[in-house]
C-alpha positions as a printed NumPy array, in Angstrom:
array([[ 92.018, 120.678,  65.429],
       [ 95.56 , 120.822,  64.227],
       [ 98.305, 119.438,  66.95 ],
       [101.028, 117.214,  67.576],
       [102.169, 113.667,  67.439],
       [105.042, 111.322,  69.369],
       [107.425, 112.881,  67.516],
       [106.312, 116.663,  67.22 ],
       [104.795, 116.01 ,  63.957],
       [101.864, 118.647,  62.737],
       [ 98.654, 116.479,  62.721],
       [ 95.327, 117.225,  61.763],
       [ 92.982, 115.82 ,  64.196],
       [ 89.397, 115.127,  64.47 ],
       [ 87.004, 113.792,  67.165],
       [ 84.101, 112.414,  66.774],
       [ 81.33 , 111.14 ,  69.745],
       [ 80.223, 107.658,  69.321],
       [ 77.51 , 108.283,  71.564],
       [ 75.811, 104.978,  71.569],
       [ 78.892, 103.02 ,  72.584],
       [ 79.774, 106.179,  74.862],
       [ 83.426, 106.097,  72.474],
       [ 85.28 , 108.912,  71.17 ],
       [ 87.107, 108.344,  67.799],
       [ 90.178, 109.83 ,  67.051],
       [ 91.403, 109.933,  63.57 ],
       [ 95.192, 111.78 ,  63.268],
       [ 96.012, 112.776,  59.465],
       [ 99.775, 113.446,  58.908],
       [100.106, 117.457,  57.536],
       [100.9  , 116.491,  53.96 ],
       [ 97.897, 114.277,  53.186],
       [ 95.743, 117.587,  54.701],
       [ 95.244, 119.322,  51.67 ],
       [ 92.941, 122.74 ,  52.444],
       [ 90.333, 121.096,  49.939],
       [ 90.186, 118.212,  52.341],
       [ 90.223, 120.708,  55.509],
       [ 87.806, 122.691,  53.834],
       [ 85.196, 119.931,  53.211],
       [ 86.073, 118.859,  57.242],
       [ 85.03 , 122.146,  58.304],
       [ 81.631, 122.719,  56.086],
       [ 80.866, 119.147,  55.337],
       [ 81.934, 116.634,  58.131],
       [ 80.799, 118.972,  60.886],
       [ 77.479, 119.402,  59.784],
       [ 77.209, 115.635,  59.803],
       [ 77.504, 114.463,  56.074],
       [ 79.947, 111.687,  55.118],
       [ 83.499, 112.795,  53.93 ],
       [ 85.879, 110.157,  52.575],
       [ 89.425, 109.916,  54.602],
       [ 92.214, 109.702,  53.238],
       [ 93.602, 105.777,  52.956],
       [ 95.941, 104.266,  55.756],
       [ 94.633, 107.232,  58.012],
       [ 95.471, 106.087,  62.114],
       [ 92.234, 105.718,  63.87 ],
       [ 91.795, 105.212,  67.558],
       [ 88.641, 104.511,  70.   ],
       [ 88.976, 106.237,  73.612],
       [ 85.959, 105.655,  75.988],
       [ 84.489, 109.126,  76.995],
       [ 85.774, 110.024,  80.713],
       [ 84.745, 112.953,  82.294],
       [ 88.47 , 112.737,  84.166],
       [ 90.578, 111.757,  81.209],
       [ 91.986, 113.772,  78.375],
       [ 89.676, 113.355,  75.542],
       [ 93.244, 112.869,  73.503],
       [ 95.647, 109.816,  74.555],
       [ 98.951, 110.85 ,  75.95 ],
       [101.288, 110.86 ,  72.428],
       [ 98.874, 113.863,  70.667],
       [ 99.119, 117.591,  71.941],
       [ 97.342, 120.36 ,  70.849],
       [ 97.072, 124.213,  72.157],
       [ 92.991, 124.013,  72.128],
       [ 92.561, 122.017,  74.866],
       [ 89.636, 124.449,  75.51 ],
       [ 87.54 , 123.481,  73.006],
       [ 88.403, 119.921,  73.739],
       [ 87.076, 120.585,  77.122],
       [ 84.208, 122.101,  76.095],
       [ 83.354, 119.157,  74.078],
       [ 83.698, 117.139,  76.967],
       [ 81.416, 118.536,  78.703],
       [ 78.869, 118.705,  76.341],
       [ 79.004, 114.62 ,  74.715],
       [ 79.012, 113.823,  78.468],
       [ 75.859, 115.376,  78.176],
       [ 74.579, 113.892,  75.018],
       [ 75.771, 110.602,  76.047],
       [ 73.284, 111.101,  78.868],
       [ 70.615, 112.402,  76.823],
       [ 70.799, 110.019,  74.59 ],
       [ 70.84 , 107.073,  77.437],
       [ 66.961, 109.2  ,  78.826],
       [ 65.817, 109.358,  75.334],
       [ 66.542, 105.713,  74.786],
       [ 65.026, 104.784,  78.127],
       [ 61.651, 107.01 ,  77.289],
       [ 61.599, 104.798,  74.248],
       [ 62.109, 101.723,  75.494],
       [ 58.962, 102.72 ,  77.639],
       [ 57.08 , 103.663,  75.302],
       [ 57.464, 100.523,  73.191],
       [ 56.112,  98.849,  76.493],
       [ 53.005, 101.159,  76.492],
       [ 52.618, 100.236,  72.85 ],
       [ 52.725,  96.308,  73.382],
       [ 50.151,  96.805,  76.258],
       [ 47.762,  99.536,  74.509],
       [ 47.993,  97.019,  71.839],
       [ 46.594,  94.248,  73.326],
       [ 43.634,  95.804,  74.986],
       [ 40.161,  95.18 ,  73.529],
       [ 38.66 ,  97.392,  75.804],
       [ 39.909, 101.009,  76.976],
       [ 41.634, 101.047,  80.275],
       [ 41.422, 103.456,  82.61 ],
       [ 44.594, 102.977,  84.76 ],
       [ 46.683, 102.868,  81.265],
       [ 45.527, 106.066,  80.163],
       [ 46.52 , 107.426,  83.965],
       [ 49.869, 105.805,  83.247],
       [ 50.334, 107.097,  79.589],
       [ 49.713, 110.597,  81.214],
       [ 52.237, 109.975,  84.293],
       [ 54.561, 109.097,  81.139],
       [ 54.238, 112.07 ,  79.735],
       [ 54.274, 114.693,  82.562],
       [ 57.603, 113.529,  83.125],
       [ 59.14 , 113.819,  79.537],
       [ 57.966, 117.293,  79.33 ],
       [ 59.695, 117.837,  83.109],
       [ 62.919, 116.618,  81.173],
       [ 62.065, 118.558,  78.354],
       [ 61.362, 122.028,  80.149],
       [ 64.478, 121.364,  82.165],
       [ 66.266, 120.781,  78.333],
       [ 67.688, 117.744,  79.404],
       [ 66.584, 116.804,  75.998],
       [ 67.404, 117.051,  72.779],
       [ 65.026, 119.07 ,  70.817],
       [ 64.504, 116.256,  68.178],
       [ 64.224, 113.894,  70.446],
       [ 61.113, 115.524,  72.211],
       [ 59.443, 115.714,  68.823],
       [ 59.755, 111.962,  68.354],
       [ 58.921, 111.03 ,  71.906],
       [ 55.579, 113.215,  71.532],
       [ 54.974, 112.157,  68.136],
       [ 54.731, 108.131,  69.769],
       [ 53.116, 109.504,  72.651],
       [ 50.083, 111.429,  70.179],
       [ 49.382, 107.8  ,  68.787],
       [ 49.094, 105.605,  72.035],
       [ 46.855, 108.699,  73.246],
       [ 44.906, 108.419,  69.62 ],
       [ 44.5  , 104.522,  70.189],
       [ 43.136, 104.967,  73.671],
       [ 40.834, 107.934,  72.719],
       [ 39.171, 105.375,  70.242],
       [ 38.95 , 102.54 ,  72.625],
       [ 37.194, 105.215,  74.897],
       [ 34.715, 106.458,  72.542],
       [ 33.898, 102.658,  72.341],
       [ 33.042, 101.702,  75.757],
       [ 31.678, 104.961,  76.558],
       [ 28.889, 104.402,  73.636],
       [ 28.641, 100.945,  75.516],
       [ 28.445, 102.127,  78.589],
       [ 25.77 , 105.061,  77.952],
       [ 24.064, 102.292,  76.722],
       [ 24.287, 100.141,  79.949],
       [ 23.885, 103.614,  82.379],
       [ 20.341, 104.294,  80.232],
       [ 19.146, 100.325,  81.328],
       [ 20.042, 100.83 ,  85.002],
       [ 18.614, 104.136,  84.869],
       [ 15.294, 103.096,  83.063],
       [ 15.12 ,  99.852,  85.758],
       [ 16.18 , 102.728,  88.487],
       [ 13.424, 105.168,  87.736],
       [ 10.883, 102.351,  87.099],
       [ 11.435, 101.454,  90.965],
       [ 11.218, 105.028,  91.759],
       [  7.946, 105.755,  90.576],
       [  6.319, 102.666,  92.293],
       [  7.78 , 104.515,  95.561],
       [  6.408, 107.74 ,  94.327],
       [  2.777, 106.438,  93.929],
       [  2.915, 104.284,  96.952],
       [  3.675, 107.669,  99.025],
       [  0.702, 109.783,  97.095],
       [ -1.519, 106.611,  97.622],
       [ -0.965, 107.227, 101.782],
       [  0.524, 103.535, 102.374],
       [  2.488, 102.753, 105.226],
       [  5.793, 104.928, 105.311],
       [  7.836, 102.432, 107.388],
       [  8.265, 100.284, 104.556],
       [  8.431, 102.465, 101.935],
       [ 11.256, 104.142, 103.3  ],
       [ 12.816, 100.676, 103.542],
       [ 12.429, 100.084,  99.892],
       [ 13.6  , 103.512,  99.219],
       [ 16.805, 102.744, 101.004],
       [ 17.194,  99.655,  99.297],
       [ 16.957, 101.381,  95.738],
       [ 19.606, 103.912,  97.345],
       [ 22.016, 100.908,  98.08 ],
       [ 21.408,  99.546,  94.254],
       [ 21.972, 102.733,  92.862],
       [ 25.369, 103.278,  95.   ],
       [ 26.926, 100.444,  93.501],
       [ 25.315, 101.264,  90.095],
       [ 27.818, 102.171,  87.068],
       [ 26.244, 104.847,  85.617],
       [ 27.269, 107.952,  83.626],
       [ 27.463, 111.189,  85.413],
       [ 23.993, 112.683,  83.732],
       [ 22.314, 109.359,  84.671],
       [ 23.833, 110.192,  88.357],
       [ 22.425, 113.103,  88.773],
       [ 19.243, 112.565,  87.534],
       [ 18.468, 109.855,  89.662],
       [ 20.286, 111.489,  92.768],
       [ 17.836, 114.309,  92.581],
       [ 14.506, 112.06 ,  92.447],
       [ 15.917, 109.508,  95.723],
       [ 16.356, 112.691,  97.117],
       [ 12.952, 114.044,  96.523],
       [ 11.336, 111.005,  97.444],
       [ 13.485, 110.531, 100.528],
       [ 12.074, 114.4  , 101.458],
       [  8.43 , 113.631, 100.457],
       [  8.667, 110.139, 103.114],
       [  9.973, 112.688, 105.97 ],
       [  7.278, 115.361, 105.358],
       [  4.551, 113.22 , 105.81 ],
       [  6.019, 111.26 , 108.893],
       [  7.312, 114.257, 110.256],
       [  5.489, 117.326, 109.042],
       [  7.045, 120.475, 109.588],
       [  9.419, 119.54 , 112.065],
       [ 11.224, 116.764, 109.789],
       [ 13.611, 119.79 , 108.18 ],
       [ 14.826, 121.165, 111.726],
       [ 14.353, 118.058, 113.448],
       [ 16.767, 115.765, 110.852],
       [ 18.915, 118.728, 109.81 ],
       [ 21.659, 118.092, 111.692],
       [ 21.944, 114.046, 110.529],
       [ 21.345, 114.71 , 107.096],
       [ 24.339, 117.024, 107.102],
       [ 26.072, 114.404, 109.147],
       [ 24.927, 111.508, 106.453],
       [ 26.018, 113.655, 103.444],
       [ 29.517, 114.096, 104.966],
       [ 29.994, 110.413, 105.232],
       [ 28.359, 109.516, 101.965],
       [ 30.951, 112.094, 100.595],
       [ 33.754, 110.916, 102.359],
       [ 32.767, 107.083, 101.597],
       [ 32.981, 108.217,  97.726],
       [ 36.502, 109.819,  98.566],
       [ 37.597, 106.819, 100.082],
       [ 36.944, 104.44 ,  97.389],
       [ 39.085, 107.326,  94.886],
       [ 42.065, 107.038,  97.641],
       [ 41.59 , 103.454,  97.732],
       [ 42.088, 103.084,  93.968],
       [ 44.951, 105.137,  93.779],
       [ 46.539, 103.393,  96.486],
       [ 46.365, 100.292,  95.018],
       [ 47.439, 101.537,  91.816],
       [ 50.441, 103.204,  93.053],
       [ 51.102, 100.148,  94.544],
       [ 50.947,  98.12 ,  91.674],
       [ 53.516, 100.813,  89.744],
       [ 55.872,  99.969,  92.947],
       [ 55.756,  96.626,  91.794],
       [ 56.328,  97.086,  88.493],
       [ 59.206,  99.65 ,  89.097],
       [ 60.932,  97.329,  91.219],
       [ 60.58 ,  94.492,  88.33 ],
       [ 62.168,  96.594,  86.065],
       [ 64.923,  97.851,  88.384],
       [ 66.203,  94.052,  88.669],
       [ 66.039,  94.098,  84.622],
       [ 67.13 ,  97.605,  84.235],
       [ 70.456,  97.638,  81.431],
       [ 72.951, 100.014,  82.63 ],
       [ 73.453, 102.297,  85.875],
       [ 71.463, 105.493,  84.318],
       [ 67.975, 103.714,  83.614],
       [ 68.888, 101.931,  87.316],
       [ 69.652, 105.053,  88.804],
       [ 66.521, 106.974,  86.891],
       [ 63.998, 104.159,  87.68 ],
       [ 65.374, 103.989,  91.771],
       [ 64.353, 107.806,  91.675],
       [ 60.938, 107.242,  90.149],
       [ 60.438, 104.431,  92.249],
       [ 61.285, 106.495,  95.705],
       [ 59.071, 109.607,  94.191],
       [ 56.284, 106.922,  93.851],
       [ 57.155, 105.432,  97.269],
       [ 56.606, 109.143,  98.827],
       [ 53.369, 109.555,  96.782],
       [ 52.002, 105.911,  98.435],
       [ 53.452, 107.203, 101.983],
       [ 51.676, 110.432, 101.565],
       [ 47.892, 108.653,  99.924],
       [ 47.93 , 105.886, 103.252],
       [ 48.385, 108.572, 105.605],
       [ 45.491, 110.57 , 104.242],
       [ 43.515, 107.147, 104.118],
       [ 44.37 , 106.664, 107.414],
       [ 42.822, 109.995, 108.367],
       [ 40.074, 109.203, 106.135],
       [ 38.855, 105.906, 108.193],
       [ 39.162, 108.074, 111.499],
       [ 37.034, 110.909, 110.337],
       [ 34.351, 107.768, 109.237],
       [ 34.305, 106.093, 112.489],
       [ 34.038, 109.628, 114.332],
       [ 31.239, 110.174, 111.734],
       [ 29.845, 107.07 , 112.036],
       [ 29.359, 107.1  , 115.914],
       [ 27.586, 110.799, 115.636],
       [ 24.823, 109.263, 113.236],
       [ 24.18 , 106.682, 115.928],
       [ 24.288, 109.268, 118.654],
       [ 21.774, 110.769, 116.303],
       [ 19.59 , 107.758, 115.882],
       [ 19.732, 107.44 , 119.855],
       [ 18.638, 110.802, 120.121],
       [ 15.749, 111.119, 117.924],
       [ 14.578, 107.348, 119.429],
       [ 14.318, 109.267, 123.04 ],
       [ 12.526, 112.293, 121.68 ],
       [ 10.265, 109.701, 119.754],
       [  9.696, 107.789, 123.12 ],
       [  8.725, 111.132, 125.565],
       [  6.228, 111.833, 122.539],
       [  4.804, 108.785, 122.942],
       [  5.25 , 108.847, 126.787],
       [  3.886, 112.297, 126.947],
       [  0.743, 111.005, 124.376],
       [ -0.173, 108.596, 127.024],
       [  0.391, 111.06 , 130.043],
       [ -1.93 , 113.097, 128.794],
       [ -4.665, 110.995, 127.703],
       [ -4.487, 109.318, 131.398],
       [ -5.023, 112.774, 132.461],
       [ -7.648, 113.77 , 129.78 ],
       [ -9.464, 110.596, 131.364],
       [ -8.664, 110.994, 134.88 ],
       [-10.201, 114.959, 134.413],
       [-13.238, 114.125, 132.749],
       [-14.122, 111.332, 135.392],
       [-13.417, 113.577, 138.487],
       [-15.556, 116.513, 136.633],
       [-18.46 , 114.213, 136.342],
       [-18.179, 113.073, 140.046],
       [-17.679, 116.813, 140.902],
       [-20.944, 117.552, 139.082],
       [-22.837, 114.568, 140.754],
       [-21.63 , 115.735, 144.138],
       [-22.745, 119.185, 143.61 ],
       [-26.128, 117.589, 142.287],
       [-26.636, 115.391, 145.336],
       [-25.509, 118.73 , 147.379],
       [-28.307, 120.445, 146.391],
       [-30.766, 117.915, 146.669],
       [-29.34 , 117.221, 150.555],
       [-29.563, 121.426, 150.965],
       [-33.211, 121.486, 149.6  ],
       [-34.289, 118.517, 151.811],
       [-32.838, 120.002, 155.017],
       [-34.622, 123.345, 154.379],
       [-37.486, 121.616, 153.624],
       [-37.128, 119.941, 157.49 ],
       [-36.567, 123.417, 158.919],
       [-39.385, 125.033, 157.207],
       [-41.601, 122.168, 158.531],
       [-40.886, 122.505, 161.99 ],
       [-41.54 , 126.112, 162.119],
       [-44.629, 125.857, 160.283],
       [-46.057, 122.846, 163.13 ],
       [-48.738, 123.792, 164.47 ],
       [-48.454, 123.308, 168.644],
       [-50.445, 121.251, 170.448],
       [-52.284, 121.259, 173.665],
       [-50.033, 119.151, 176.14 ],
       [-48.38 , 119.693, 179.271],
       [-45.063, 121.356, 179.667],
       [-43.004, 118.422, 180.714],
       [-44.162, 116.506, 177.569],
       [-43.966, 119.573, 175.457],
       [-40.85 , 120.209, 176.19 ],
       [-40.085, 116.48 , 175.732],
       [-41.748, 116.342, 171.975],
       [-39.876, 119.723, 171.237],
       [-36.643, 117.926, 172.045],
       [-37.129, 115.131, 170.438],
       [-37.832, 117.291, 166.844],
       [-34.755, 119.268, 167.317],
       [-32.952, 115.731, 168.257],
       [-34.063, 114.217, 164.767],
       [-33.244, 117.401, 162.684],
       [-30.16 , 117.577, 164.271],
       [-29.264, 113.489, 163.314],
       [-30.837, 114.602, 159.227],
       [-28.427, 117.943, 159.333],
       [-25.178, 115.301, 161.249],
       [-25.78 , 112.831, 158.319],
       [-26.353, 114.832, 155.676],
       [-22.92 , 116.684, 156.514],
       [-21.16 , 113.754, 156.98 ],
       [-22.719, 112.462, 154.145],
       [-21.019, 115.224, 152.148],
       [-17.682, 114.566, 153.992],
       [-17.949, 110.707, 152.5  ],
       [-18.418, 111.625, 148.968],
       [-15.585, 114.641, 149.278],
       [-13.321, 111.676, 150.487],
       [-14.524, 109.468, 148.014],
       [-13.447, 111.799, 145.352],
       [-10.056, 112.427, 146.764],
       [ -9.202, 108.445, 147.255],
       [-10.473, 108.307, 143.441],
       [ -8.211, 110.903, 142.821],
       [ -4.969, 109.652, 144.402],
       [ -5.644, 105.981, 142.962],
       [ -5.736, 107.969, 139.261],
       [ -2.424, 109.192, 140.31 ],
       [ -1.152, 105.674, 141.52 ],
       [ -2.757, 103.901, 138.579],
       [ -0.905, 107.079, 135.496],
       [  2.297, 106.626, 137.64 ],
       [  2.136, 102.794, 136.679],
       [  0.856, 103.32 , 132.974],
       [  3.885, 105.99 , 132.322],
       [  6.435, 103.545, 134.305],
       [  5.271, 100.12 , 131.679],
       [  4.875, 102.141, 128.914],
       [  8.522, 103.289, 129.353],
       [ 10.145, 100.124, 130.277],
       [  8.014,  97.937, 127.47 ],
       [  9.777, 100.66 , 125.48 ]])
């Protein structure tokens, strides 16, 4: 820009940003040494950023960039003090570009010391590399970067992804080759269980075994196809157990718990994910914080405090859902042991009621085998004391005298009478008898049902 010196001298002047050292310099040629060829080669040359020779003995001074203070010290004036504001403005922005693009830099040569050293692939650095990134392009969307400078930063990012990507096609050859052991040795177990339920053993302790596999394949490592496939056989076998212990019922009866138990096994899984991420987020507090107390200059300070609340508010977030997490598994927990209460009461009035009504089964048959007897013994008693009555009609009388006859007739009726007395009260007895057996079968169920329950 042409201007004005001390003395109201025409100057050529030129700025230029020294945006590492956040310095303006200020070079102020005296009119007769700028010569249009060297104005011209200014203008098409120096702008565009190629080196132009100054002339000799040329006055050169440094200014630190303020966004307050005149780019230009107080002895130079010039009438386009609005492009000097708008350039301003603007190296205050590339001076702050520059500082983010440094600091993404500096990180990534961090990422690269640590991706270097691993001999195995690492999870919670490829989380990190992608964190990394996500936030570049949020800088870059928002253009608070310079357009080369996001080519660079992705170009470095591309590799470290590159180098991970190989260090994961590694261990994941390794560790399909460790998933198809465990799942061989897995399914092994499994079909022992299988042919010890088609071979009718004991169900009890099958079941325990079966569990026990479940537990071993819960903390198994094992790729996701492996997962499935042996998910879908426990769960087979675990269905085949219940069908033959319960029969028909074991779907309605155990509905409700097996919803109950795949909610927590669920949440369990999810639990282990939000502790993982808790702890990692917590280990990326720490390591925030470290670099905070070694952070060079107030920017990256300033940049890395933000980060570090935004991860902060992340944490706060994770530990309340964790929180919520642990409540929902305690409620969960104490259903399945309402559950388990349950289904050991119904089991105990089936057993109760099994008993109840084999006492009774027992306690019929003996009182319909008395009955019968009684009716037997009936008859015989009925067919005897016609027998008497027919007799005594069929007598033939004798030749006494009346007094005596009269006598013998009484005496007949007297002893028919006594046969007919006894015989009824003969049928009285055994009606009582059966009644006291009766109420001492009562007594005696009352006191099976009563040990049974409390031996329970």
């Amino acid at each position: 820009i042409w201007g004005e010196n001390e003395t109201e001298q025409k100057v050529l002047i030129t700025l230029e940003l020294l945006d590492r050292d956040n310095k303006v310099e200020i070079c102020v040629i005296p009119h007769e040494m700028a010569t249009e060829e060297f104005y011209q080669l200014l203008m098409d040359d120096w702008k565009g950023g190629k080196d132009v020779e100054f002339p000799k003995d040329v006055k050169k001074i440094e200014k630190p960039l303020s966004m307050t203070d005149s780019l230009l010290p107080d002895d130079l004036k010039t009438d386009k003090s609005d492009i000097l504001s708008r350039a301003q403005a603007e190296w205050h922005f590339t001076v702050l570009s520059g500082k983010l693009y440094e600091m993404y830099k500096s990180e990534l040569d961090e990422y690269k010391e640590k991706i270097d050293a691993l001999s195995d692939y690492s999870e919670d650095v490829w989380s990190e590399m992608k964190s990394f990134w996500e936030k570049v392009q949020s800088q870059v969307r928002e253009r608070n970067l310079f357009r080369d400078h996001a080519a660079n930063l992705k170009e470095r990012t591309n590799n470290l992804f590159d180098k991970l990507k190989v260090l994961r096609k590694e261990m994941k050859k390794e560790f399909d080759i460790k998933s198809n052991e465990i799942s061989n040795s897995l399914n092994s177990r499994l079909d022992e269980i299988e042919s010890k339920i088609e071979s009718g053993l004991a169900l009890k302790p099958v079941f325990s075994e079966l569990k026990e596999i479940q537990n071993t394949f819960f903390k198994a490592n094992v790729n996701r196809k492996d997962k499935d496939s042996i998910w879908n056989r426990m769960d087979s076998l675990f269905k085949m157990v219940k069908q033959k212990q319960y029969g028909d019922k074991s779907s309605k009866d155990h509905k409700g718990g097996s919803r109950v138990q795949s909610r927590l096994d669920g949440l369990l899984k999810a639990i282990q994910r939000m502790q993982n991420s808790i702890a990692f987020d917590k280990k990326d507090v720490e390591f925030q914080n470290s670099k905070i107390s070694n952070s060079e200059g107030q920017l990256e300070q300033q940049i890395r405090q933000a980060k570090l609340v935004m991860i902060q508010e992340r944490l706060n977030s994770k530990q309340a859902k964790f929180d919520d997490m642990l409540k929902t598994k305690s409620v969960l927990l104490a259903v399945i042991e309402k559950e388990k209460v349950k289904q050991e009461k119904v089991r105990i009035n089936q057993e109760k009621k099994k008993v109840e009504e084999a006492v009774k089964q027992k306690i019929a048959d003996k009182i319909k085998t008395n009955k019968d007897e009684l009716i037997d013994q009936e008859d015989k008693l009925m067919q005897a004391a016609k027998e008497i009555k027919s007799a005594k009609t069929k007598r033939k009388p004798k030749v006494v005298s009346p007094e005596k006859s009269n006598s013998n007739d009484h005496l007949d009726e007297s002893i028919i009478d006594t046969i007919v007395n006894k015989f009824e009260q003969t049928v009285e007895d055994v009606k009582d008898t059966v009644s006291a057996i009766i109420d001492v079968a009562e007594n005696k169920l009352d006191e099976a049902i009563k040990g049974f329950t409390e031996e329970e």
